[in-house]
C-alpha positions in Angstrom: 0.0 0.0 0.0 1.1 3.0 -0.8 1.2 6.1 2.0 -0.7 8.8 1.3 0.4 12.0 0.7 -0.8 15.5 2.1 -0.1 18.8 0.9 1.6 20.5 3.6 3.4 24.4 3.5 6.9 23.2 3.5 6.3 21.1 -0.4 5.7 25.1 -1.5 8.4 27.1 -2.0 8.1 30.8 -3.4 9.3 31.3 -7.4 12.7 32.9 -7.6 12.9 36.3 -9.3 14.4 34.7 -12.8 11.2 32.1 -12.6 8.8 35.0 -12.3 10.4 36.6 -15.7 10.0 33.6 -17.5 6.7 34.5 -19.3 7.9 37.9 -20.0 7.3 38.6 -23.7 11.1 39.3 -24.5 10.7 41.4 -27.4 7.5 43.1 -28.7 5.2 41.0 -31.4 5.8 42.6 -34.9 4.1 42.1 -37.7 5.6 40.1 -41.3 6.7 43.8 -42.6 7.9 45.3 -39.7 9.9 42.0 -39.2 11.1 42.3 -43.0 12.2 46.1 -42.7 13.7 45.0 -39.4 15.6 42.7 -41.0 16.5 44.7 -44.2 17.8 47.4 -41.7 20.5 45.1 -41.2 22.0 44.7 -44.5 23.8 47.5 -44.9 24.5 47.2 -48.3 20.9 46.9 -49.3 19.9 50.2 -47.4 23.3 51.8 -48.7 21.9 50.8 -52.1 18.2 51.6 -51.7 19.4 55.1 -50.7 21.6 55.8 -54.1 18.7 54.6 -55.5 16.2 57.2 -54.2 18.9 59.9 -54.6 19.3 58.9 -58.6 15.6 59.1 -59.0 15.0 62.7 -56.9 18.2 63.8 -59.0 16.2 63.3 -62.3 13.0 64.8 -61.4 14.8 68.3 -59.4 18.2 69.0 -61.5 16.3 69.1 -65.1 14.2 71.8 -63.6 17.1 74.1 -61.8 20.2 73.3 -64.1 20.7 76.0 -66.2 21.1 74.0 -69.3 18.7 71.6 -70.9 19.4 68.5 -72.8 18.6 69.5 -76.1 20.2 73.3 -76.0 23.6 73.5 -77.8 25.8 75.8 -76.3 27.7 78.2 -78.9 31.8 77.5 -78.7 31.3 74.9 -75.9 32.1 71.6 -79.0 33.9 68.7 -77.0 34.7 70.1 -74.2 36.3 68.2 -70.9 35.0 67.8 -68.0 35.1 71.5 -66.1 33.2 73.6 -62.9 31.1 74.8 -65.6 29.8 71.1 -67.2 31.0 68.3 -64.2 30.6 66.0 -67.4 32.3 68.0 -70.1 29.7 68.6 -73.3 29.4 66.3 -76.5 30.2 66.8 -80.1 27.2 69.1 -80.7 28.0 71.4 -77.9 25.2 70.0 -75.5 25.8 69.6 -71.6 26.6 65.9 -70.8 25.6 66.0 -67.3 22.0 66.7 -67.7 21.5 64.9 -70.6 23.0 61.3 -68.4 20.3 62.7 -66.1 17.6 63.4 -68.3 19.1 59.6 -69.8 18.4 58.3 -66.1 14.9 59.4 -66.0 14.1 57.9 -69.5 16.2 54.3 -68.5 14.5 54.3 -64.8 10.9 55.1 -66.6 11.3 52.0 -68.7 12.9 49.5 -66.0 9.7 50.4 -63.7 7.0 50.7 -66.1 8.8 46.7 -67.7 8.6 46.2 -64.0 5.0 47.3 -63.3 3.5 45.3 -66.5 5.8 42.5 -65.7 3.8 42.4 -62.2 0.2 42.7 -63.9 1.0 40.3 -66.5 3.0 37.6 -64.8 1.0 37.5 -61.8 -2.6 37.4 -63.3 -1.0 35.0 -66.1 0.7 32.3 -63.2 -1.9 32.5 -60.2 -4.6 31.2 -62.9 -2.2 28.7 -64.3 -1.3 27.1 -61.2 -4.8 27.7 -59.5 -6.7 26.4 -61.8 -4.4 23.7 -62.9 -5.4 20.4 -64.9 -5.4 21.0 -69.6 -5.5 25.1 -68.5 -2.1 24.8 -67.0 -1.0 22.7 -69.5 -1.4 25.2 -72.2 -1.1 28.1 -70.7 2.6 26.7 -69.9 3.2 25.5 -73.1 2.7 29.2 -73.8 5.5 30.3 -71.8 7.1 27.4 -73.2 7.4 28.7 -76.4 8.1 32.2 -75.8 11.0 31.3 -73.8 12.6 29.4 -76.3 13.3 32.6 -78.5 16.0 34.4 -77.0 14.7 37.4 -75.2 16.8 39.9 -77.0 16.3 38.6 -80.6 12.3 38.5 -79.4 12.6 42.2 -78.5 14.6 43.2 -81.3 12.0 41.9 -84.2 9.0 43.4 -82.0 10.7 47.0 -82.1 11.6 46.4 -85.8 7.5 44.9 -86.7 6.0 48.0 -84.4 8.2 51.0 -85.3 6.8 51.3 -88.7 3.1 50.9 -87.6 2.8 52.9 -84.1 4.7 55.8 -86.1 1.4 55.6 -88.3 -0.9 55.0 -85.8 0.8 58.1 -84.1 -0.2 60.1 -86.7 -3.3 59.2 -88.1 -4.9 59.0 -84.4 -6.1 61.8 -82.6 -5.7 59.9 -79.5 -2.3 58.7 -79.7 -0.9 61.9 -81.3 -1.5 63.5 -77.7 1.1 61.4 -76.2 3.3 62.6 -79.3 5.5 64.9 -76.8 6.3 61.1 -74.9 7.6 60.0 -78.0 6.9 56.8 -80.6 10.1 55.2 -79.4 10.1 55.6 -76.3 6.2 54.2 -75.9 7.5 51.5 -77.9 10.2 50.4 -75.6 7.7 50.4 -72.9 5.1 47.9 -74.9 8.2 45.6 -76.3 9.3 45.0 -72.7 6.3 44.9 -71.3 5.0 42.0 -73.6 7.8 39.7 -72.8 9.2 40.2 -69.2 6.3 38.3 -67.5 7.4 35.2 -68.5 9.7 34.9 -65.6 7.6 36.2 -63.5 4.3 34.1 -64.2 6.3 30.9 -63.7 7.7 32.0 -60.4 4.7 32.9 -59.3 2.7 30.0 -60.9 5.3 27.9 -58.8 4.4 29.7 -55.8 0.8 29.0 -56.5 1.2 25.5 -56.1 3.0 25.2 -53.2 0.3 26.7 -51.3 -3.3 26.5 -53.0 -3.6 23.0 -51.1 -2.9 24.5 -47.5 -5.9 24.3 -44.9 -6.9 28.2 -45.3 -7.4 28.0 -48.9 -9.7 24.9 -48.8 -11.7 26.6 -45.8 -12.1 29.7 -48.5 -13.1 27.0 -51.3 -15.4 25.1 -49.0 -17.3 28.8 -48.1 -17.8 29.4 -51.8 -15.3 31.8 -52.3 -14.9 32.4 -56.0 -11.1 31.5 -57.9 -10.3 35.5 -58.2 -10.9 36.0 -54.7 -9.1 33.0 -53.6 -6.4 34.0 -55.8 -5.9 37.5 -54.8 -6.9 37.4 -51.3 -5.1 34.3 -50.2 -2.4 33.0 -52.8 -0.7 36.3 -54.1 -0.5 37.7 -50.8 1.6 34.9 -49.2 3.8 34.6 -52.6 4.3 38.8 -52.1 7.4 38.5 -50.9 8.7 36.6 -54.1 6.9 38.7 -56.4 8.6 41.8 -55.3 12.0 40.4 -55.3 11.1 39.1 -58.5 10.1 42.9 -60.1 12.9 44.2 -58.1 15.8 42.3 -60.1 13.6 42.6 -63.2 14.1 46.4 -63.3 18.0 46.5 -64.2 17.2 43.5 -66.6 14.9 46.1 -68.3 17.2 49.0 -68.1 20.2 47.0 -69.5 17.7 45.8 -72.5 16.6 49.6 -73.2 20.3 50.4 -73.0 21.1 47.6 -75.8 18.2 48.6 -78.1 19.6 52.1 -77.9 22.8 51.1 -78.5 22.2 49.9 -82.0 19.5 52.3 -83.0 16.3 51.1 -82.0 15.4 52.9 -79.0 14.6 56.6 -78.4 15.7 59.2 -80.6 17.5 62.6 -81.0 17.3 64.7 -79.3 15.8 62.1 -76.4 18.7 60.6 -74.9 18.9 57.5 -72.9 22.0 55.8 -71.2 22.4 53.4 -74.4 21.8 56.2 -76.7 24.8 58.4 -75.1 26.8 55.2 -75.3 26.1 54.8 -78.8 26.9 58.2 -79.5 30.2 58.1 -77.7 31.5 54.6 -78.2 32.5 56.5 -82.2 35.1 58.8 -80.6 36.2 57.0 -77.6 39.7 57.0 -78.3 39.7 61.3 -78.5 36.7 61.7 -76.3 36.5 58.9 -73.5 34.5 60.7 -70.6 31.9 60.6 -73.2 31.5 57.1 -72.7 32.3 56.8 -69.2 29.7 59.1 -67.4 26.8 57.1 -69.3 28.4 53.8 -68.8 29.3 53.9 -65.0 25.5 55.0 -64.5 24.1 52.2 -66.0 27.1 50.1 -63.8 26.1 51.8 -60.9 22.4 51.5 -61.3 22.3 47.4 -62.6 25.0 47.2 -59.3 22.7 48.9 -56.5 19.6 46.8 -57.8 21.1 43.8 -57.0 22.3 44.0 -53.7 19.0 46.0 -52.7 17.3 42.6 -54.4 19.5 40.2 -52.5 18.4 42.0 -49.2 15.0 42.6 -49.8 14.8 38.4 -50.4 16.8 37.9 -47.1 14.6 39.9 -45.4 11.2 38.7 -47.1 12.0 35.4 -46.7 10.6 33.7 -43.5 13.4 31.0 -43.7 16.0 33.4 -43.3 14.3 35.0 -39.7 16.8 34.2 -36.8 
């Protein structure tokens, strides 16, 4: 037989003060962004990046409007000239400033890397969260889509879309009243911006389409389908947002993909046009007379280095800190 046991004051003992702490919430509950920018914080790099990248862009929406040049104006006597106090960048071979036409170039290259960017997010993530949603002979065609667009090489693709639309939206330009108001924008220019935008959401729709998958069997999403929630809501309620962190470091290393492509189409003629200037147009206007002339070359060129450069490492960090795997 067993004895019994009573409770008695001496089995009691009071709690030390480090066992009283021990349900102390040690840091406060944050949320998954405030977590993310927590985390992003902490790459220096990234920030360090994120901030030349705010500069560049506030640099070309203030200096065109208080530098006391504009791109376009060619200043009498000023041919070739080096870099001096007067023009930081030196001036080109028709007497035009050099540094505010590489900033006037930066507003036209950023433009088209987030605009490529923004249609890249519309198309792609519309185009994957049906495929993989919906699944089934949908998916299968709809991937044998991307399939075959992916098998032409993305530059020759772009190339033989500028060369097939210059010809008509330069006609459509003018025989529209509609379009012929965004005439000031520029044919080329609006041209770049469809031509990218129809084939950069290839990447993206897989990526998301994979993303899609992964998840649209959890518990929540079966809850939504078994209350008679309808495939769009599903989709863009409770799929995108929990593949948003993939998606934006996705668009992120898509802009400087876009940038470099506007820079090559530039480069051999089929991007904007004179007077308009780009980074790749500059290029291809300096590379002719590098050997006399190389700053002319250099400014344009160590922009685009700079900006390809500073969206990568702010893209590596922002998918360090998006990532949930990577919380410590």
């Amino acid at each position: 037989m067993m004895e019994e046991q009573y409770l008695t004051p001496d089995l009691f003992q009071p709690l030390s003060e480090g066992e009283k702490n021990l349900d102390t919430v040690v840091r406060p509950s944050l949320t998954y962004w405030q977590d993310a920018w927590r985390r992003f914080r902490k790459h220096k790099p990234a920030l360090i990046s994120a901030a030349i990248l705010i500069i560049m862009l506030l640099a070309t929406i203030v200096i065109p409007f208080v530098w006391p040049y504009s791109y376009d104006q060619q200043i009498s006597n000023s041919d070739n000239l080096f870099p001096s106090l007067a023009h930081p960048f030196g001036t080109d071979q028709l007497g035009r400033d050099l540094f505010i036409r590489v900033i006037f170039g930066g507003r036209i290259s950023l433009s088209i890397g987030i605009v490529a960017s923004l249609i890249n997010l519309l198309v792609g993530v519309i185009y994957g969260g049906i495929s993989g949603y919906v699944g089934g002979k949908t998916d299968l065609i709809m991937m044998r889509i991307v399939e075959i667009l992916s098998s032409v090489p993305l530059l020759l693709y772009v190339i033989l879309l500028s060369v097939v639309l210059r010809d008509w939206m330069k006609d459509l330009f003018e025989t529209s009243p509609f379009f012929s108001a965004f005439e000031d924008i520029g044919v080329e220019l609006i041209m770049v911006y469809l031509v990218l935008g129809t084939v950069y959401w290839v990447g993206m729709a897989r990526m998301v389409r994979g993303q899609v998958l992964a998840i649209k069997n959890n518990e929540y999403v079966m809850a939504a389908r078994g209350m008679g929630a309808s495939a769009s809501r599903i989709i863009m309620k409770h799929l995108v947002p929990n593949a948003i962190g993939a998606i934006i470091v996705t668009m992120t290393m898509a802009i400087p993909d876009a940038i470099f492509t506007e820079a090559f189409l530039s480069f051999i003629g089929l991007g904007v046009s004179a007077p308009m200037a780009s980074w790749g147009s500059l290029a291809s206007d300096a590379y002719k007379s590098l050997a006399s002339y190389p700053y002319l070359l250099l400014f344009p060129a160590l922009a685009i280095c700079l900006t390809m450069l500073t969206f990568n490492i702010m893209g590596d960090g922002m998918r360090d800190a998006l990532d949930p795997k990577m919380r410590k």
